[in-house]
N, C-alpha and C positions, 0 to 999 in steps of 0.2 A: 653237264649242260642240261641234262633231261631233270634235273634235284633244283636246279634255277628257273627254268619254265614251270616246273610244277610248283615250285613257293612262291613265284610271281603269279599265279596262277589264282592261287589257292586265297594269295594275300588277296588279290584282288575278289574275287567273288563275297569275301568277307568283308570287304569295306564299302561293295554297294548293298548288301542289306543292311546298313545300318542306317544308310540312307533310301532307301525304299519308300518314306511315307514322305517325304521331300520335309522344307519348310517350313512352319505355318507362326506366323508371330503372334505370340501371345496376346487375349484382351484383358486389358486393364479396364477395371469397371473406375466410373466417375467416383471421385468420394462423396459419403452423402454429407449433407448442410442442411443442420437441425439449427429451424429459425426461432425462438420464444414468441411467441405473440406479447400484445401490451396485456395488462392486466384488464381485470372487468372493472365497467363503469358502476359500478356497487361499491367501488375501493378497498379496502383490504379488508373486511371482514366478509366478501361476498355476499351468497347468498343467506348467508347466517343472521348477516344484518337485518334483512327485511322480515326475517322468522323475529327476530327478537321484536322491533317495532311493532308488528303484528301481534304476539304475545300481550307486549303493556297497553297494547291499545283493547285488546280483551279484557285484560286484569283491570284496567281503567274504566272499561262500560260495567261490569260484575260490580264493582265499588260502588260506582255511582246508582244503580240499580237496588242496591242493598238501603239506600238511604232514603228512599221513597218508601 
């Protein structure tokens, strides 16, 4: 009898530390939501565009300058 109290005993002290810190339910974080923006109002060649335009409008004043 005293081999049965003490494995009941013994079982039990060991099945409340394992519960000791109690509970606690996991946080699940939000998933993230990557938005694309619309393109730029330069349209597909960006800012590249305006460097170019810029450019022939230099090379275009140099030429003209040349002929005077």
């Amino acid at each position: 009898m005293k081999k049965v109290v003490l494995a009941s005993a013994l079982a039990l002290a060991t099945a409340s530390a394992s519960f000791a810190g109690g509970y606690e339910e996991p946080l699940i974080d939000a998933p993230v939501v990557v938005q694309e923006g619309t393109g730029s109002s330069a349209g597909s060649m960006g800012g590249n565009g305006l460097l170019l335009l810029g450019a022939v409008a230099i090379a275009v004043a140099l030429a003209a300058s040349d002929d005077t």
